[in-house]
C-alpha positions as CSV (number, residue, x, y, z in Angstrom):
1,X,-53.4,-75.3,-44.7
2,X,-55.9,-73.0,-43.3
3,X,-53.7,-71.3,-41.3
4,X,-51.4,-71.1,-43.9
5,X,-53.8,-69.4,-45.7
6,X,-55.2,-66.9,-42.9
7,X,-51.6,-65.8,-42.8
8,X,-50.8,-64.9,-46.3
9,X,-53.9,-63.0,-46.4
10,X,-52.8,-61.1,-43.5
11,X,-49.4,-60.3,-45.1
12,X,-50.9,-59.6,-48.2
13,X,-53.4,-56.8,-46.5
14,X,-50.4,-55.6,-44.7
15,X,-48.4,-55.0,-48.0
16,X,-50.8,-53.2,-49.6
17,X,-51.0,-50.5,-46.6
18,X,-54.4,-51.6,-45.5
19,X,-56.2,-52.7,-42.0
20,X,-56.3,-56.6,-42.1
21,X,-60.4,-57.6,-43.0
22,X,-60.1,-60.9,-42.3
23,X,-63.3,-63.2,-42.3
24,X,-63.5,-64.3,-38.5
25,X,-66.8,-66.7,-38.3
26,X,-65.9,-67.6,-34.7
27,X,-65.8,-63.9,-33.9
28,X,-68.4,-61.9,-32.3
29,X,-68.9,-58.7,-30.5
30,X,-71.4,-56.4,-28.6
31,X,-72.4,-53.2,-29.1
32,X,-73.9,-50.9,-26.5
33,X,-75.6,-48.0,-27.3
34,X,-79.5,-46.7,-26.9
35,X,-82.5,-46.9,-29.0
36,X,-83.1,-43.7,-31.7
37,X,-85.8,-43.5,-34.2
38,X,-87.2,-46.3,-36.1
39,X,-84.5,-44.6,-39.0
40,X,-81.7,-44.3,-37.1
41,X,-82.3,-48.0,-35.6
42,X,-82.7,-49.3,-39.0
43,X,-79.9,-47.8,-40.6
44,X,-77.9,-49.2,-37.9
45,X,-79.0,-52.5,-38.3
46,X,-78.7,-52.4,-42.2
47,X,-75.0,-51.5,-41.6
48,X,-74.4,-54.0,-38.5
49,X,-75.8,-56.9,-41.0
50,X,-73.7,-55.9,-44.0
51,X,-70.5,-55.6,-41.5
52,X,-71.2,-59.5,-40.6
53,X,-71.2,-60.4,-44.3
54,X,-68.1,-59.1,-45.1
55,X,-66.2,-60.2,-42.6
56,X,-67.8,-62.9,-41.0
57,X,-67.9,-61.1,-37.4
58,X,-71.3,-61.0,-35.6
59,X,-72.3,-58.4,-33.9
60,X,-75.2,-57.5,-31.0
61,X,-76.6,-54.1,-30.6
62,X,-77.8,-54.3,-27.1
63,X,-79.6,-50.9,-26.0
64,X,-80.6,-49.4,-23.1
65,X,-83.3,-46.9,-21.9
66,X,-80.4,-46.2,-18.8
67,X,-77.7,-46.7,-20.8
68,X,-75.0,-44.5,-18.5
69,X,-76.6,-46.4,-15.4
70,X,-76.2,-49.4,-17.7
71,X,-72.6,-49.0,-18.6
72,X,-71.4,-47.8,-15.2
73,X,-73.0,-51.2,-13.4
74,X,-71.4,-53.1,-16.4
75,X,-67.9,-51.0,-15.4
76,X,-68.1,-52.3,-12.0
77,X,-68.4,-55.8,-12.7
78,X,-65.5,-55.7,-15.6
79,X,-67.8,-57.0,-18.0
80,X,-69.0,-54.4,-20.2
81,X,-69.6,-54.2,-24.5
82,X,-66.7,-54.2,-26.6
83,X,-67.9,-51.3,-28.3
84,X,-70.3,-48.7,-26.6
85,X,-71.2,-45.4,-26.9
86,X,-69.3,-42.4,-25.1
87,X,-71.4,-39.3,-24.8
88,X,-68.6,-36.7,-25.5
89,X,-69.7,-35.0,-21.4
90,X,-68.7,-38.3,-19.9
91,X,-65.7,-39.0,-22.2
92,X,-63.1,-37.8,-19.1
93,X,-65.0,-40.1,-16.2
94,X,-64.6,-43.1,-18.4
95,X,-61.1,-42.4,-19.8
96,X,-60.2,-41.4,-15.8
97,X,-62.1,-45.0,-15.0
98,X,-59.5,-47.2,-17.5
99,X,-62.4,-48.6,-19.5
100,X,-61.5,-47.3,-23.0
101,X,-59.1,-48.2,-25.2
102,X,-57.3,-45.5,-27.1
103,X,-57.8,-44.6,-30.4
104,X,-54.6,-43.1,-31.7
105,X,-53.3,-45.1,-34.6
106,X,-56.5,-47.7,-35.0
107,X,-59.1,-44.6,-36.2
108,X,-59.0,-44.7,-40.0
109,X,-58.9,-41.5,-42.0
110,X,-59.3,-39.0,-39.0
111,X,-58.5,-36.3,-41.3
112,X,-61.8,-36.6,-42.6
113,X,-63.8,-36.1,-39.9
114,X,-64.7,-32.4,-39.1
115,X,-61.7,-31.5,-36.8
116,X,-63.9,-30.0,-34.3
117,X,-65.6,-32.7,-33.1
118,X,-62.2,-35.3,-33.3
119,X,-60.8,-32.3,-31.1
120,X,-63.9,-32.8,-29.1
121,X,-62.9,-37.0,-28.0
122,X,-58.9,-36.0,-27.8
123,X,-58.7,-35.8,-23.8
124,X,-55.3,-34.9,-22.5
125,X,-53.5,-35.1,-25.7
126,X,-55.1,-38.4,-26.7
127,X,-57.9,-39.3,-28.8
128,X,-59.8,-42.0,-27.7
129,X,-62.6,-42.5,-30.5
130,X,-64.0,-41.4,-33.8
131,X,-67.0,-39.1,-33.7
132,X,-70.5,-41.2,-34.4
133,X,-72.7,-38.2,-35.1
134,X,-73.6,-34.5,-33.8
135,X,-75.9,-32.4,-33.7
136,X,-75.2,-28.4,-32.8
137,X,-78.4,-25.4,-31.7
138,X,-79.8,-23.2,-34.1
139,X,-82.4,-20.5,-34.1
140,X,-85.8,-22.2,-35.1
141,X,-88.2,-19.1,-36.2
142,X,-92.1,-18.9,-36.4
143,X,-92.5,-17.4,-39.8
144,X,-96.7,-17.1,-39.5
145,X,-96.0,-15.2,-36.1
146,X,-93.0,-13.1,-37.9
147,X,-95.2,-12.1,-40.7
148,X,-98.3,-11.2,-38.7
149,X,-95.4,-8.9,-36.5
150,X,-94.5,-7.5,-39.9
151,X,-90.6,-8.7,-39.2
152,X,-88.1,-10.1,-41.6
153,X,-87.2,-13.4,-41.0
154,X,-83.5,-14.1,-39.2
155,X,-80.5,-14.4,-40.6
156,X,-77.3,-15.9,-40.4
157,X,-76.1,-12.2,-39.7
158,X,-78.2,-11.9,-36.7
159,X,-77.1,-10.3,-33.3
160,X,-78.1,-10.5,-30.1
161,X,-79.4,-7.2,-30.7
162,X,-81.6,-8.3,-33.3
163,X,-82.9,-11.4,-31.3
164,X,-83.8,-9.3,-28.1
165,X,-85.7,-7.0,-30.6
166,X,-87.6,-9.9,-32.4
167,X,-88.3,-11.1,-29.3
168,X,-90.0,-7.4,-27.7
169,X,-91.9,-7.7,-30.7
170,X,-93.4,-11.2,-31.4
171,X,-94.1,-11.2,-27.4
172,X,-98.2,-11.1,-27.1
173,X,-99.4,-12.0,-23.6
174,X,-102.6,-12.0,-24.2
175,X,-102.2,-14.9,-26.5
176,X,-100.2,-16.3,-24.1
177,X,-97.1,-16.5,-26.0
178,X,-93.5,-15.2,-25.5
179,X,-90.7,-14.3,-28.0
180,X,-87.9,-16.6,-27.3
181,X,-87.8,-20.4,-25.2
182,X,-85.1,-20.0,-22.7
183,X,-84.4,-23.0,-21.0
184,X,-82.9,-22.7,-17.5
185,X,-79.9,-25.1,-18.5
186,X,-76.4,-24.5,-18.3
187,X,-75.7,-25.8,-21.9
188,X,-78.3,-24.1,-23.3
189,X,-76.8,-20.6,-22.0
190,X,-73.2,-21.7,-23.0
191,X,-73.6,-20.4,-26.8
192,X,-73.7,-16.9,-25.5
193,X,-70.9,-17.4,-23.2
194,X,-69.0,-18.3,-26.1
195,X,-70.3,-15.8,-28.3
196,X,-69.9,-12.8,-25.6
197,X,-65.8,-14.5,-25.3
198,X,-66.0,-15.8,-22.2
199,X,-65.1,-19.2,-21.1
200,X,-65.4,-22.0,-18.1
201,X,-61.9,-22.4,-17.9
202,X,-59.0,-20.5,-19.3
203,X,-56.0,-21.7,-21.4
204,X,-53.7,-22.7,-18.3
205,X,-57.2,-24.9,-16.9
206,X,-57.5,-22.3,-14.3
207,X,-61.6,-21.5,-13.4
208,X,-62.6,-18.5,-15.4
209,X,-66.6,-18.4,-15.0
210,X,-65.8,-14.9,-13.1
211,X,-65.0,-12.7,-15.9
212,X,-66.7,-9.8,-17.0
213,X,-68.0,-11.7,-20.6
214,X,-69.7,-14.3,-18.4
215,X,-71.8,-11.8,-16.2
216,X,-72.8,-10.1,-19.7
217,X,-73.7,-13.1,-21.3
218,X,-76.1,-14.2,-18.4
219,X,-77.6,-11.0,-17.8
220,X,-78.6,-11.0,-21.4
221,X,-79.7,-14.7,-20.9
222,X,-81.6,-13.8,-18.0
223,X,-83.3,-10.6,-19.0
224,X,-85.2,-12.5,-21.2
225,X,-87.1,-14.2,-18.2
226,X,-87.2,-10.6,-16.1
227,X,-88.5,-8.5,-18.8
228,X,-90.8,-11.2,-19.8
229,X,-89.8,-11.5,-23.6
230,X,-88.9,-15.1,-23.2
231,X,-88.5,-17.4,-20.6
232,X,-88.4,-21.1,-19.6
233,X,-90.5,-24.0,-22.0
234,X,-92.4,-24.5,-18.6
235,X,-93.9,-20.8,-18.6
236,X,-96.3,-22.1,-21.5
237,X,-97.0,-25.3,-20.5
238,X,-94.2,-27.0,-22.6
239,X,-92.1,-29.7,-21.6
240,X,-89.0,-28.5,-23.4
241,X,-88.3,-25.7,-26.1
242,X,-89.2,-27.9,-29.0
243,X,-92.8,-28.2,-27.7
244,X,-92.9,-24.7,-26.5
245,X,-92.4,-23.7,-30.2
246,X,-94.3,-26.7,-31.9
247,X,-97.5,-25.6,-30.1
248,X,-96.8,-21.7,-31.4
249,X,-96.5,-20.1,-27.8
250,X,-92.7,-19.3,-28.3
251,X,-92.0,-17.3,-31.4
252,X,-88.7,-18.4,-31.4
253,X,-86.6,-21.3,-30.5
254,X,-83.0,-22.5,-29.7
255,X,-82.8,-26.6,-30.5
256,X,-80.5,-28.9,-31.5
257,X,-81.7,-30.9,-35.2
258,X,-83.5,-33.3,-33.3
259,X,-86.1,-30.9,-33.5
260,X,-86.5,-30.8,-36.8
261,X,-87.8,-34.7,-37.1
262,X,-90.1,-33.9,-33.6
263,X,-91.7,-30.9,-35.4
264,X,-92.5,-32.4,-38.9
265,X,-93.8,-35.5,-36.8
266,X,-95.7,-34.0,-34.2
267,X,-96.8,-30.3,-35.6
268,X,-97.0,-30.8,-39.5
269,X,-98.7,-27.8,-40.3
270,X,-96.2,-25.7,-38.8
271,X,-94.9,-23.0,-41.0
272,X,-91.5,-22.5,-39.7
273,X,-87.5,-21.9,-40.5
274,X,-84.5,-22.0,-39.0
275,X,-80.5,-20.3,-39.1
276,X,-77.3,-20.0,-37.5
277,X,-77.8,-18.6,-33.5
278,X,-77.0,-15.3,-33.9
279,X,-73.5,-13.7,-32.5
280,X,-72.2,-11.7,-29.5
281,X,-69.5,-9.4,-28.9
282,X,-67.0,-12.1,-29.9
283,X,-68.7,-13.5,-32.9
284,X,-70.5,-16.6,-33.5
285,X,-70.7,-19.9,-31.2
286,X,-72.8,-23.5,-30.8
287,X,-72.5,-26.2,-29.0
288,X,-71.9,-29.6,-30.3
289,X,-73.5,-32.4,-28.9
290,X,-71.8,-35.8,-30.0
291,X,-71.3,-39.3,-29.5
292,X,-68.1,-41.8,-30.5
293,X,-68.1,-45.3,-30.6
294,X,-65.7,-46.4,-27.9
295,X,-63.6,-49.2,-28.0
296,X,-63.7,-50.9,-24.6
297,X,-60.2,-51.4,-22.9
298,X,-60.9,-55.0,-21.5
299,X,-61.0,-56.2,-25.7
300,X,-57.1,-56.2,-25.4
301,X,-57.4,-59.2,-23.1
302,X,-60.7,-60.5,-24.5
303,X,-58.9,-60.7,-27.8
304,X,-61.7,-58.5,-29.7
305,X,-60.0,-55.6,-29.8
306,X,-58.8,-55.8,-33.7
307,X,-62.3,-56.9,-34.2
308,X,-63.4,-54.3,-32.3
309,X,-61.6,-51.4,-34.2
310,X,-63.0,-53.3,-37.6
311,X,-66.0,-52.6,-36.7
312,X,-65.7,-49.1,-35.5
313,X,-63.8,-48.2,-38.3
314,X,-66.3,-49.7,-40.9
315,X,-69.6,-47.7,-39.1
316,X,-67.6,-44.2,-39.0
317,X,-66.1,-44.6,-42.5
318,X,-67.7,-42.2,-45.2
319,X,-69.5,-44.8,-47.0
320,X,-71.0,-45.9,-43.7
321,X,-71.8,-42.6,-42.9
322,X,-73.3,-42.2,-46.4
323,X,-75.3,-44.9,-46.0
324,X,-76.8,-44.1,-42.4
325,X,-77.8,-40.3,-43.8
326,X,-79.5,-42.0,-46.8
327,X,-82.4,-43.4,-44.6
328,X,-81.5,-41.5,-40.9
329,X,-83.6,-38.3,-40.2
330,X,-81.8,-38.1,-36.8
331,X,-78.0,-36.2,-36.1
332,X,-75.8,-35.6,-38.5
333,X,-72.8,-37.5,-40.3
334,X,-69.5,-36.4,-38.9
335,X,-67.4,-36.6,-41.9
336,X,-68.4,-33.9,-44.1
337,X,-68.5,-36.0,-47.3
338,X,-71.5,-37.6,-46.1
339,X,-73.4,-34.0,-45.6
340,X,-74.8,-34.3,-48.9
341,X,-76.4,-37.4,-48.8
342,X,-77.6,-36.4,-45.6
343,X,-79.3,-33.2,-47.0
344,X,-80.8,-35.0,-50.1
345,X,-82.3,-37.2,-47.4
346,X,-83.9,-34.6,-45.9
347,X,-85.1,-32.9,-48.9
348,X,-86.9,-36.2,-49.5
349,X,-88.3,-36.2,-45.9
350,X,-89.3,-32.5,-46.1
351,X,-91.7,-32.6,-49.4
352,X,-95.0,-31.0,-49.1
353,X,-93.9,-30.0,-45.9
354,X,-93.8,-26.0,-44.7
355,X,-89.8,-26.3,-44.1
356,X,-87.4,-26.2,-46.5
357,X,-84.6,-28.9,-46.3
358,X,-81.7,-26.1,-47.5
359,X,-82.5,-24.7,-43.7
360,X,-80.6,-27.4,-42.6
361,X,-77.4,-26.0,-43.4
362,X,-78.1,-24.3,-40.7
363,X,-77.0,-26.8,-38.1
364,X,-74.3,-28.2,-40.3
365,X,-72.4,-24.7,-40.0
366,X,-72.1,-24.8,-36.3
367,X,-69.6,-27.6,-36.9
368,X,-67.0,-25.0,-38.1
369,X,-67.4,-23.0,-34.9
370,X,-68.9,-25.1,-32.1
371,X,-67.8,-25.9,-28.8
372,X,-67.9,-29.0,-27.1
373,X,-70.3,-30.1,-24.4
374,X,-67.7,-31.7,-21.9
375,X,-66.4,-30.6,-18.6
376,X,-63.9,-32.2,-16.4
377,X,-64.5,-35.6,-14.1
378,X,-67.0,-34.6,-11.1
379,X,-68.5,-31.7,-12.0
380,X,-72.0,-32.4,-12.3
381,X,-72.8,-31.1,-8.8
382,X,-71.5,-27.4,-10.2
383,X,-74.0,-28.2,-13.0
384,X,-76.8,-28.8,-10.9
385,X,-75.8,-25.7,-9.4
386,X,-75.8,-23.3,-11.7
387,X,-79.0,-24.5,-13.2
388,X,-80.8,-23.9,-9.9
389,X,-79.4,-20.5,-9.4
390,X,-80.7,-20.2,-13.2
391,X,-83.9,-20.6,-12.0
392,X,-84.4,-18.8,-9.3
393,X,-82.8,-15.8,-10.9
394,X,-85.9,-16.4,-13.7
395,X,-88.2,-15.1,-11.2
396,X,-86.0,-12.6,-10.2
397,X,-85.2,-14.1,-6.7
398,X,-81.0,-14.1,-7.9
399,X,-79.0,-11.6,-10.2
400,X,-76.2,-12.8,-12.8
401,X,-73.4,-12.1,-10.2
402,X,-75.2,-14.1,-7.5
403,X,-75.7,-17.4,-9.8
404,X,-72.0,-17.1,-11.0
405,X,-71.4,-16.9,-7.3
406,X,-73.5,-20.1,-6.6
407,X,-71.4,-21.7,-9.7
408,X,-68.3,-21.0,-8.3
409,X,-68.9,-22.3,-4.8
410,X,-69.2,-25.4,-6.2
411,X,-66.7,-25.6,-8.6
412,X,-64.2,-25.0,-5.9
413,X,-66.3,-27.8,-3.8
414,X,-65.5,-30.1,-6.8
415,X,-62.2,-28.9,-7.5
416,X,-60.9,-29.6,-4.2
């Protein structure tokens, strides 16, 4: 009679055009993933409890401090989380590696995602897996520093003209600070790669960090270094740009909106704003730096993978990603009907504060023209690279044309 039952239900939810939610009490699955902040983590657990409720399907979060170490050990024994996180730069290596299950037909409503980042997990035609959360870079600005200068704050009209110039300006060695945190990392320069036209590869896949809009965009990057405007977090005793700027010895800063959270926590007083990076020759670029949740391939044998998809589908829905960005300070909702709960959230967060929450549009308009952070299976050694030609040619020791040189040695090692 049970049974019976279970299977009207079924055919019932199938008639009416909607994904079978069928109470499974015997069911339960594992999420992998990693630890956020205490927000993030608890909005995550809030929604993990209330997707057990309603269906009857438990679920573990099990995260890692390693979790790509984690997930690749896990690979190689064939017994790995039924859903996981896919950071969207390894989303190739662990399509290539047969451990995710595709998502085309089982991802709910991907209309309503921001198309750039469901273009961002669509490899080879496919997509694989609906977009957790992002975050893109913006301009972070030192508005105690800028008034003392007698500048006008940025804008979202900014050019690179007018960031080398704010940068000259709010530069004061004697007080030991410099106008703009460079980081000497490849996906930190890719913004003005974009923004100068340029690109790693070009439409046909072929290599095309040779071209005249790349050697522009990284002599720009690295005159900052050379003429002593700007430089790497490390040149004022920083650990990264966020600290660079928190402490007040780089006028200017290019972060992600993770740094938004690390600044109210760690450097209250902090008069600060931030906008949109500013653009190059070919307009205006970011990067987006998101996560899915996978679907692991081995569920279609373990006989979780409708279970699997359930739960996916329930945590990337809007009202899930309403829910998160009512109590999460951390990346942002990838459905763009949730961006207003997620601003009211930080309005919330931000009073008394020296920032003003509306800033935070700031990061939520690089969605409409960001770029993802992904490139092709085995190419980290090309990475590690170009980021030490990067540094050396901080100091001077390399030009542009000799880095791109370095970075195209190894791509053709890789590509091989």
């Amino acid at each position: 009679m049970k049974n019976r039952l279970l299977i009207v239900i079924c055919l019932l939810a199938l008639m009416l055009g909607v994904g079978a939610v069928v109470a499974q009490d015997d069911m339960s699955l594992m999420l992998a993933g990693w630890s956020s902040s205490p927000e993030e983590d608890a909005a995550l657990s809030a929604l993990l409890v209330q997707f057990t409720e309603e269906t009857g399907i438990a679920v573990e979060f099990a995260p890692s401090p390693d979790f790509r170490t984690t997930m690749q050990t896990a690979f190689a024994a064939g017994d790995y989380a039924d859903v996981f996180y896919i950071d969207s730069s390894v989303l190739p290596d662990w399509v290539e590696a047969g451990v995710v299950d595709v998502g085309e037909g089982k991802i709910e409503d991907p209309e309503g995602f921001y198309p750039a980042l469901l273009d961002i997990f669509t490899y080879e035609g496919t997509l694989y897996c609906p977009p957790k959360d992002f975050s893109t870079m913006a301009l972070q600005y030192n508005k105690d520093l800028f008034d003392a200068a007698g500048l006008e704050y940025p804008t979202a009209d900014w050019t690179w003209d007018d960031l080398r110039a704010a940068a000259e300006a709010l530069t004061d060695a004697d007080a030991g600070v410099i106008g703009l945190a460079t980081p000497p990392n490849f996906e930190r320069w890719l913004p003005f790669l974009y923004q100068a036209g340029g690109a790693i590869f070009d439409e046909e896949g072929a290599y095309a960090l040779t071209s005249d809009a790349a050697t522009a965009a990284l002599e720009y990057y690295i005159s900052y270094s050379t003429n002593g405007i700007g430089g790497p977090p490390s040149l004022v005793d920083a650990g990264w740009g966020g600290e660079a700027f928190g402490t007040g010895r780089a006028a200017m800063a290019m972060e992600g909106n993770w740094v938004i959270n690390f600044l109210l926590q760690n450097y209250p007083e902090l008069n600060w704003g931030a906008t949109e990076l500013p653009a190059g020759e070919a307009g205006k670029a970011t990067m987006a730096f998101t996560v899915c949740y996978g679907v692991g391939a081995a569920t279609n044998e373990t006989g979780t993978n409708e279970a699997a998809w359930q739960l996916v589908n329930f945590l990337t829905s809007e009202e899930g990603q309403v829910r998160a960005a009512e109590v999460s300070f951390g990346p942002m909702p990838t459905r763009p009907g949730a961006a207003e709960a997620y601003l009211n959230t930080w309005v919330e967060r931000t009073e008394g504060t020296k920032f003003d929450a509306a800033e935070v549009n700031a990061f939520i308009a690089g969605s409409e023209y960001s770029y993802r952070w992904q490139l092709p299976v085995g190419f980290q050694p090309f990475v590690d690279a170009f980021n030490a030609a990067l540094q050396q040619s901080f100091g001077g020791d390399l030009s542009a044309e000799d880095v791109l040189f370095e970075a195209e040695l190894a791509a053709e090692e890789v590509m091989q």
